[in-house]
N, CA and C atoms as a LAMMPS dump frame, in Angstrom:
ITEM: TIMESTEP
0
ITEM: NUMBER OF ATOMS
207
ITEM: BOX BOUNDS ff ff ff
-5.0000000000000000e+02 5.0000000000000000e+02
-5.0000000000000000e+02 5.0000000000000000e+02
-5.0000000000000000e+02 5.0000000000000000e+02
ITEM: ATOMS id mol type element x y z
1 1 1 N -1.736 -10.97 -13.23
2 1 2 C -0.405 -10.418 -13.356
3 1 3 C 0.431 -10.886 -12.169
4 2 1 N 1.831 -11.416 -12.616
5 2 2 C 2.193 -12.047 -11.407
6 2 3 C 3.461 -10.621 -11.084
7 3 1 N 3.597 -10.738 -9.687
8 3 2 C 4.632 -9.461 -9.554
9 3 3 C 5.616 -10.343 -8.445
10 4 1 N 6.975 -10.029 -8.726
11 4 2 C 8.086 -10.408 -8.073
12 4 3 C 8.96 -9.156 -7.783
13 5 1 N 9.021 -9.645 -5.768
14 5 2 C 10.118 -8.395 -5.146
15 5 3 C 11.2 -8.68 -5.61
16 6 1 N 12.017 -7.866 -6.039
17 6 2 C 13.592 -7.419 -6.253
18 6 3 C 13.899 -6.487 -6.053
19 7 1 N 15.199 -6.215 -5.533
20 7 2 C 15.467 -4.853 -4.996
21 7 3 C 15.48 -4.026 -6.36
22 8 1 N 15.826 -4.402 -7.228
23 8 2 C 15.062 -3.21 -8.593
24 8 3 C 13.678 -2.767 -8.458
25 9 1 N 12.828 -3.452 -7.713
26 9 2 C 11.467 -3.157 -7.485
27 9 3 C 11.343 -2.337 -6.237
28 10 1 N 12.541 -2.111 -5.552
29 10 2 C 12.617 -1.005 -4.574
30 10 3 C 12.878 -0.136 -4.61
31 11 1 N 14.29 0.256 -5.233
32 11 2 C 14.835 1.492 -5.865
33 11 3 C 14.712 2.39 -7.013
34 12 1 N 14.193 3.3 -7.129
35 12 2 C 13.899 3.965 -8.233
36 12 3 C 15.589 4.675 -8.918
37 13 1 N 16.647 4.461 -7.922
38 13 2 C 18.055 4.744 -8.663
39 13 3 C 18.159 3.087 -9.166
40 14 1 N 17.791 2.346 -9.421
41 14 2 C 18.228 1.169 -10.266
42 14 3 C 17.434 0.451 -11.653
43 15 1 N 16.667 2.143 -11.758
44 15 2 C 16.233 1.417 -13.544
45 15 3 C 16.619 2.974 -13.959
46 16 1 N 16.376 2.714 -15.577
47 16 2 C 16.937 4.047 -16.103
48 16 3 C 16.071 5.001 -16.473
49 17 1 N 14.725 3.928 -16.189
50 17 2 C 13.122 4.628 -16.554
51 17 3 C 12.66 5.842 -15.662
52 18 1 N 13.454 6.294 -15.04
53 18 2 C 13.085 7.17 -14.073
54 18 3 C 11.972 6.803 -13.294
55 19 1 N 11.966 5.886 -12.725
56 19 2 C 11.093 5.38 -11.703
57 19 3 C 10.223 4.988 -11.652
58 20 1 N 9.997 3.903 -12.56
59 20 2 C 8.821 3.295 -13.527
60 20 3 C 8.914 2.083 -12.227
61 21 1 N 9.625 0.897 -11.825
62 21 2 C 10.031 0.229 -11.139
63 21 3 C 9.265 0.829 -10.25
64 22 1 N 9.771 2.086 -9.133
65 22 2 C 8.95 2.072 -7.98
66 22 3 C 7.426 2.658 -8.326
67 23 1 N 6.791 2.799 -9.456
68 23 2 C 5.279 3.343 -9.371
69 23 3 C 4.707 1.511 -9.535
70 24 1 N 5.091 0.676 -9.887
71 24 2 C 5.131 -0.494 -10.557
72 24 3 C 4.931 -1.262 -8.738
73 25 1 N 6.066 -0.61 -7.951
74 25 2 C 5.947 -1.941 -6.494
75 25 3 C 4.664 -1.068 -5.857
76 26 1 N 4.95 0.018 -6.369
77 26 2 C 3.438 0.933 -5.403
78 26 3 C 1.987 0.138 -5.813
79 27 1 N 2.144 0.229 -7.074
80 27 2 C 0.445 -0.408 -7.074
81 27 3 C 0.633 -1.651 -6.515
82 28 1 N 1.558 -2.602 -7.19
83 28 2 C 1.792 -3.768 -6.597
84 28 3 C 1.263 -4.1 -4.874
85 29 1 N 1.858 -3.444 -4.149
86 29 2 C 1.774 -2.759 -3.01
87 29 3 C 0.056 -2.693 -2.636
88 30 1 N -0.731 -1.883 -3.113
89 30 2 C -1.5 -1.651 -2.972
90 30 3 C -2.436 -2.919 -3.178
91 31 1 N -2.586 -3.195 -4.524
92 31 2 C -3.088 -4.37 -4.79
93 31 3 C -3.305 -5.616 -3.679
94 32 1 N -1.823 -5.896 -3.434
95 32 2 C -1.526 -7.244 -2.374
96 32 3 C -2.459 -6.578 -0.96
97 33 1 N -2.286 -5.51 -0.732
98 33 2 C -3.058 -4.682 0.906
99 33 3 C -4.477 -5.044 0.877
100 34 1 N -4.831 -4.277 -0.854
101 34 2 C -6.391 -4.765 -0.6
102 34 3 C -7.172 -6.636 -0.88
103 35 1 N -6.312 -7.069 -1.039
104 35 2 C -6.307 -8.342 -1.084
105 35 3 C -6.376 -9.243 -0.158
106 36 1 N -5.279 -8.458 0.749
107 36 2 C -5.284 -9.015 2.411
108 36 3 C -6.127 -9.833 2.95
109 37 1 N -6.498 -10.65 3.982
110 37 2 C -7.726 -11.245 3.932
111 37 3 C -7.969 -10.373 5.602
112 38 1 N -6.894 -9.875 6.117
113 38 2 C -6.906 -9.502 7.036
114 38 3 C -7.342 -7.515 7.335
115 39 1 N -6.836 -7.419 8.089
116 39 2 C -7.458 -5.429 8.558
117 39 3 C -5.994 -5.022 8.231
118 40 1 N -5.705 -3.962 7.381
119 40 2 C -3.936 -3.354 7.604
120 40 3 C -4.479 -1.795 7.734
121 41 1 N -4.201 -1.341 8.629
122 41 2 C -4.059 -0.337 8.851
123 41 3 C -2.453 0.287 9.327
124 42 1 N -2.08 1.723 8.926
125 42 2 C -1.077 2.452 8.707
126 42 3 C -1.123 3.327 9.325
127 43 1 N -0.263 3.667 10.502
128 43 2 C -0.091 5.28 11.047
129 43 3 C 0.879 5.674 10.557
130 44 1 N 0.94 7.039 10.759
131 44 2 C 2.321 8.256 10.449
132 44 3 C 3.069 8.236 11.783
133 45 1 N 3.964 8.857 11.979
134 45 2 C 4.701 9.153 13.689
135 45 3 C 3.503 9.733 14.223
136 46 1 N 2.921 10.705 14.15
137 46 2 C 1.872 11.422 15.298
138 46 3 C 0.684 10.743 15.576
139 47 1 N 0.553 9.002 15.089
140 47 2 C -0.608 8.224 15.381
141 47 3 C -1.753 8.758 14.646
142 48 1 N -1.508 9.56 13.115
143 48 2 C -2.987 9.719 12.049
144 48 3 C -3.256 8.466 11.721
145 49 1 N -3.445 7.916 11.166
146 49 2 C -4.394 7.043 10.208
147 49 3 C -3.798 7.224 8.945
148 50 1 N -3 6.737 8.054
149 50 2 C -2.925 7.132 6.713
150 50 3 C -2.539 6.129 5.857
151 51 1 N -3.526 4.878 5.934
152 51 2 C -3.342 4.003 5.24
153 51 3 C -4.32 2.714 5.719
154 52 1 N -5.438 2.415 4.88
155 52 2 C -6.519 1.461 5.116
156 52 3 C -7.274 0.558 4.537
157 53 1 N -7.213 -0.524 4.261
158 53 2 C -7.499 -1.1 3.204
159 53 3 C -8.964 -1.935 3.275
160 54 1 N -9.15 -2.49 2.585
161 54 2 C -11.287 -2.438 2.659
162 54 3 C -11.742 -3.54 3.773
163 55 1 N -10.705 -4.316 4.3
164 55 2 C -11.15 -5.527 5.56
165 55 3 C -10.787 -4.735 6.804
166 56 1 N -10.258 -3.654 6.878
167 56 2 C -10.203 -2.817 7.961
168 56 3 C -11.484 -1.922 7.782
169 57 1 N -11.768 -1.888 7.218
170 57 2 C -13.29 -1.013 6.681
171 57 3 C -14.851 -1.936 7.243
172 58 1 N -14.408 -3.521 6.672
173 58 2 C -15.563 -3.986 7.373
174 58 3 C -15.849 -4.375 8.428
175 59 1 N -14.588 -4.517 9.167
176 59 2 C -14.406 -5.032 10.323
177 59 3 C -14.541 -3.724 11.44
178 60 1 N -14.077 -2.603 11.096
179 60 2 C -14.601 -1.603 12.094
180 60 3 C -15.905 -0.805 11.781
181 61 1 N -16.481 -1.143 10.94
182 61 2 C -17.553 -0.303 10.034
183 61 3 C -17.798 0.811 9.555
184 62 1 N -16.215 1.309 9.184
185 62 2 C -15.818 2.806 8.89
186 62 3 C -15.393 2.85 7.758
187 63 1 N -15.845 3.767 6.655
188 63 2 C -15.463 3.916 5.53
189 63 3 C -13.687 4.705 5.725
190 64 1 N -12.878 4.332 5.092
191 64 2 C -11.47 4.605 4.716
192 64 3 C -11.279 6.033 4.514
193 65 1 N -12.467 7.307 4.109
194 65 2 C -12.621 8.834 4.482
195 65 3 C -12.904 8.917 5.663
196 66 1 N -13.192 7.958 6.619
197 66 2 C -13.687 8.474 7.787
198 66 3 C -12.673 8.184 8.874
199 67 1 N -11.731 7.125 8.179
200 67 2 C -10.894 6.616 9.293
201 67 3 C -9.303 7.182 9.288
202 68 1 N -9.207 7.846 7.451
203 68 2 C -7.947 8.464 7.624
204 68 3 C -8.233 9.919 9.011
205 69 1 N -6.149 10.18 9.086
206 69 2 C -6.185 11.751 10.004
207 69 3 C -6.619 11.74 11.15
């Protein structure tokens, strides 16, 4: 499946589907992270953990329950 950014793929006020577009860049999103060839890891402002994808997993040797929070 090939997926292309457009700002319709950003905004959920620019389709009429009620926000079919942004659940659509989310997996998208997700997909491309775990694909990565690299580690992506995600903090919140207070420095949790809330976002980890499986080459950050092998590379620190922490399962993604252990490394969110």
């Amino acid at each position: 499946m090939t997926h292309h950014l457009t700002p319709a793929t950003w905004s959920r006020r620019s389709t009429p589907k009620g926000g079919m577009a942004m659940v659509e860049f989310e997996h998208f999103a997700e997909a491309f992270l775990e694909a990565a060839p690299d580690a992506v890891l995600a903090v919140d402002d207070v420095g949790h953990i809330v976002l980890v994808n499986v080459q950050a997993e092998v590379l620190l040797g922490y399962g993604r329950q252990e490394l969110w929070g």
